[in-house]
N, C-alpha and C positions, 0 to 999 in steps of 0.2 A: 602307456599307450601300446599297444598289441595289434598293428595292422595283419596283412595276409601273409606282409613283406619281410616285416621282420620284428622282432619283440625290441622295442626301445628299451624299456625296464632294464632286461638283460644285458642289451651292449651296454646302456649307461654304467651297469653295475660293473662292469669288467674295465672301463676307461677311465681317466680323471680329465671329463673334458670341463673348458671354463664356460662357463655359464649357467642360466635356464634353458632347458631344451624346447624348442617349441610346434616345430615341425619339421617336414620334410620336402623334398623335390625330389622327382625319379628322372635321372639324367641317362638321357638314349644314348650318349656317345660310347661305338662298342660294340661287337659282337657276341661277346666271352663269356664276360664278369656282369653282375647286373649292378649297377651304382646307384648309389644316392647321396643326396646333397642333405648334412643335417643340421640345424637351424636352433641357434641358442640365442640367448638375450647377455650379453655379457657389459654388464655394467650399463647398459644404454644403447649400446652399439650390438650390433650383427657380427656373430662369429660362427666362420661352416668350416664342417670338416667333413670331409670326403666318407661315407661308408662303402665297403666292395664288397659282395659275395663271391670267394673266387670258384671259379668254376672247376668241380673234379671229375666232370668227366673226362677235360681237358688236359688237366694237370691233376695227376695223381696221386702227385705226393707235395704236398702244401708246404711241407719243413723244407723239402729239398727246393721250391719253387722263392719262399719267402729269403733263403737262407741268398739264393741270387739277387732279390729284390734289393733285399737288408744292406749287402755287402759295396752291389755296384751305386745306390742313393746315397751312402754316407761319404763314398769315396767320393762323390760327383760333388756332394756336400762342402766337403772340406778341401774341394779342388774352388771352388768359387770363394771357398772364405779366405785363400789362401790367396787369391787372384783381387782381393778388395771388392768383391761382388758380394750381391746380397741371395742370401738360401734363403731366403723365404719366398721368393719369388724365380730364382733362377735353380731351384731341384725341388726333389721331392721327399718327403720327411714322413718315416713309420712309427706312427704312435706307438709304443707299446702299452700291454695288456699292463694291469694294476699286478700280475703277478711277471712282467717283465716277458712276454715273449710278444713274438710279429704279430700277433693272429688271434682270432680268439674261436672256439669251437663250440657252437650252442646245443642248446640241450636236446635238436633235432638231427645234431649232425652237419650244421652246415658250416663252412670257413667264415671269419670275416678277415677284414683287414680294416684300419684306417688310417689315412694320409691326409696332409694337408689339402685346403683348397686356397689355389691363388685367387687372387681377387682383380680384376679390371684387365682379365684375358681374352681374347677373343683366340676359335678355331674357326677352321674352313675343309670344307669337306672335298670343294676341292678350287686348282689354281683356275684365274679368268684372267690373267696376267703375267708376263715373267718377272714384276719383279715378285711376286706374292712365291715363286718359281725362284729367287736368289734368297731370299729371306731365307726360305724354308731348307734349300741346300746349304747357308752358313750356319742354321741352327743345326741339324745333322750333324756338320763337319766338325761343329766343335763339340757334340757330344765324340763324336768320334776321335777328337784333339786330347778332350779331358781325361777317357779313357785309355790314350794310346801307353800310359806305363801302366794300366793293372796289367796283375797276372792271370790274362785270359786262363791259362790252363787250370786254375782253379773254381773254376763258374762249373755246373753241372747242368749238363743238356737237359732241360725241363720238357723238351719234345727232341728227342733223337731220331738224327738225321735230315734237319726241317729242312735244311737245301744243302744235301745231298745229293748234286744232279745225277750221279752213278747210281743210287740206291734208287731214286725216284725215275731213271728211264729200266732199271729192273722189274720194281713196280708195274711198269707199263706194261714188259715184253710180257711180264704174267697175266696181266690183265687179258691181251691179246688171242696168249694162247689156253687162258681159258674160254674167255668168249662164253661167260658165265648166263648173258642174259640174250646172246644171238644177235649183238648189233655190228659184230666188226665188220660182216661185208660190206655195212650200208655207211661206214666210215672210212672206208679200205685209201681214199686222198689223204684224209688225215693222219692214220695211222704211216703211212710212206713219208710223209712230210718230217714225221718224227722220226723214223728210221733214218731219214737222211741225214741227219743231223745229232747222229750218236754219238758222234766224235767232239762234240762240244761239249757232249756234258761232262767230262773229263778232265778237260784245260785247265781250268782255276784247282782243280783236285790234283793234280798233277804235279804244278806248279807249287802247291804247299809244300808235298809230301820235297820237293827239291829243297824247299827251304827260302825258294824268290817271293812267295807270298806269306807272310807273315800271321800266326792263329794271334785275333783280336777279340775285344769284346763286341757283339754285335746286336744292333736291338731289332733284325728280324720281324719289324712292321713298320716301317718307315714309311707311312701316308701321312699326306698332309695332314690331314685332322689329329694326328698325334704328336703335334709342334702347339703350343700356347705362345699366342701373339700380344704384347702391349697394348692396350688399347689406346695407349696415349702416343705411344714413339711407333707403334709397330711392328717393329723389331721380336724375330722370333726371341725366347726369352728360358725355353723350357719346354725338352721333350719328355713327354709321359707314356702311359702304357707300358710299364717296362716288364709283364708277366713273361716276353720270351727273347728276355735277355741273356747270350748263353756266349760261348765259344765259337766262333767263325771267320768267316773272312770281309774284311771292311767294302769290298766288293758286295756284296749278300745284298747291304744296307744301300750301295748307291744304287746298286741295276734297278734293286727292286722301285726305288722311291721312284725313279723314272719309269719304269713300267706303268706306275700309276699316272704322275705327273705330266709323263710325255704324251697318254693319250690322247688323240682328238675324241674319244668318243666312249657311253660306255662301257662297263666291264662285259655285259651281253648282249650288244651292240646286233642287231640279226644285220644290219643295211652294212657290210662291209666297206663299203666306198666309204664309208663315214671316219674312218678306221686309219686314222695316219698316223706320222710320230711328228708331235712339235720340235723343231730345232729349235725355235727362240727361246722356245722352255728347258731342253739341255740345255743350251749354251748358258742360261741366265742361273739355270742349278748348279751348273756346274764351276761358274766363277765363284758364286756362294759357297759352296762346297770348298771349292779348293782356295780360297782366300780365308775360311778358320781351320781347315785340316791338313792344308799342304804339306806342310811343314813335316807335318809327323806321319806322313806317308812316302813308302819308297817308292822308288823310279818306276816298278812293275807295277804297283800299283794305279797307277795314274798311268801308266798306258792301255792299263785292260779296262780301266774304265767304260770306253764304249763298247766293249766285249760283254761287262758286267750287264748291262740293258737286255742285250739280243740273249744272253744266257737265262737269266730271271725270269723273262716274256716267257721264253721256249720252257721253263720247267713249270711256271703256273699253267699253260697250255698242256701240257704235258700231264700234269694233276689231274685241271678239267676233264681230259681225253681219259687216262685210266678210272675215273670216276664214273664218266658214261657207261664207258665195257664194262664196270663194274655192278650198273644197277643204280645208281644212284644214292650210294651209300654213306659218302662221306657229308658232300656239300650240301645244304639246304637248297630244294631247288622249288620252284613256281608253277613253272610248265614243264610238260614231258622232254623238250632236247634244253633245257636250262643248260645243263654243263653242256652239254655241243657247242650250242651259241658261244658260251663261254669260252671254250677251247679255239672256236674258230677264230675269235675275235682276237688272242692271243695270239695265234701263229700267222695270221693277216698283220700282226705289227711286227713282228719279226720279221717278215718279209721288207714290210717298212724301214725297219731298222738295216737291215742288209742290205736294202739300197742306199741308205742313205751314210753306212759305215763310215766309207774313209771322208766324207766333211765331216763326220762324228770326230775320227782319228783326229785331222787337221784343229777342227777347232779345239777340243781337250790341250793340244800339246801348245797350241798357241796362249792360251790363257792360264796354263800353268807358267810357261816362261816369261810371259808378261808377270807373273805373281811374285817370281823369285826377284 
């Protein structure tokens, strides 16, 4: 069978998958890679396995990308079998090709990959609740728990410098002062608002290079939808998406996830009142969080955490804004101020976030020493 999609025949011939093949489902979860669900008859019963195109415009080099994939799922693998859990349902597992490698390369040029598919998961796109908001920060923490002895330094940046906040408020200033498509004067609030706040994006970098923050592995898309939930217990069970799993700081992973999770509103939100940060939603992540990862995190750690939120907000805003003065070049947009919107709605929570800091501070240190 030869869809638009992709030649069955072909991947079949390259795989030793069990069963009859019989169809397929195209699964939207993702922005990246294009996936499908494939559909065998295996003895009587239903068995799927994941297909992914990965995406090279994104990622350029597949060996070097798979080679992260490969490295940090077996590890995750045999951190669960070791733990009396079960891997088929708590990670994720790289088929290899009939001639043994990650991936397979068709006769068009394009990547595949195949991984498992768990079965009786549910995602959510996003939280309507805190605890749906502690689930998803305990599932996080203990990926973040599991990986806390690999040796980050051997993972290879798959997208170099992806939160970089140094490299990414440079970005900016160039954006600025080229003023390539003549928008900065009519952004000149925005642009100030990130000026003021230079000094931040430096902190957590800073802090490494001392040696108080620790280089981890980080999986750099921490949104709810990339947590698989039990359908029976609930309980988060397994985070996926791992294409930009690299070297960073276990901060990267919490700011970000609350950036997303603590919104009230969203991502280009034009009504800014709309625009708050949930505290019930921290506090409720952040017990989740730090009741599977505490342990294996240091004391700076777990103080910058409310730091990590207002940093992350401010550098996706930050993106948004150089992407505007840029033209429009990186982000898929809808409407003509798409990234504006975007941007604005960003540094509106940051504002958020900056008032509402030190009960951030308070609560963090409170429920961490409740935890201990």
């Amino acid at each position: 069978m030869i869809t638009n999609l992709f030649d069955i025949e072909e991947i079949k011939a390259n795989y030793k998958f069990k069963g009859e093949y019989y169809d397929f489902k195209t699964l939207n979860q993702g922005h990246i890679n294009n996936t499908y669900l494939l559909l065998f008859d295996y003895d009587g019963t239903e068995k799927c396995y994941i297909l992914q195109q990965i995406n090279t415009a994104v990622f350029k080099d597949p060996d070097v990308l798979m080679k992260n994939y490969v490295d940090v799922t077996e590890f995750v693998r045999n951190k669960v079998i070791q733990a009396g859990g079960n891997p088929k349902r708590e990670s994720i597992k790289v088929y290899k090709t009939v001639d043994g490698k990650p991936y397979y390369l068709d006769k068009n040029g394009r990547y595949w990959r195949v991984i498992n598919y768990i079965i009786n998961t549910v995602s959510y796109d996003f939280p309507d609740n805190p605890d749906i908001c502690r689930r998803t920060g305990k599932t996080f923490g203990n990926f973040q728990k599991l990986l806390a002895d690999y040796p980050a330094e051997t993972l290879a940046e798959t997208i170099p410098n992806f939160h970089n906040t140094v490299s990414r408020y440079a970005d900016f200033e160039a954006a600025v002062k080229a003023d390539k498509v003549g928008r900065a004067a009519s952004v000149q609030k925005e642009i100030e608002f990130v000026i003021n706040r230079k000094k931040d994006c430096s902190v957590l970098l800073d802090l490494m290079e001392k040696g108080e923050l620790p280089v981890r592995v980080t999986h750099n898309d921490t949104k709810l939808n990339n947590v698989l939930f039990d359908k029976k217990t609930g309980e988060g069970i397994c985070v996926v998406d791992l294409d930009t799993v690299m070297p960073g700081l276990s901060l990267y992973d919490f700011g970000d996830s609350l950036r997303f999770a603590g919104n009230t509103a969203d991502e280009d939100e034009k009504d800014l009142s709309k625009v708050k940060f949930n505290m019930d939603f921290y506090r409720a992540y952040t017990e989740g969080y730090l009741s599977a990862a505490g342990d294996s995190l240091n004391e700076t750690e777990v103080y910058y955490l409310p730091f990590s939120c207002k940093l992350m907000t401010l550098e996706c805003g930050i993106r948004f804004l150089t992407d505007y003065l840029n033209g429009d070049v990186y982000f898929r947009i809808s409407r003509p101020e798409h990234n504006l919107d975007r941007c604005r709605t960003q540094l509106k929570l940051v504002e958020e976030i900056e008032n509402l800091y030190l009960e951030m501070l308070a609560a963090t240190q409170s429920i961490y020493t409740n935890l201990k």
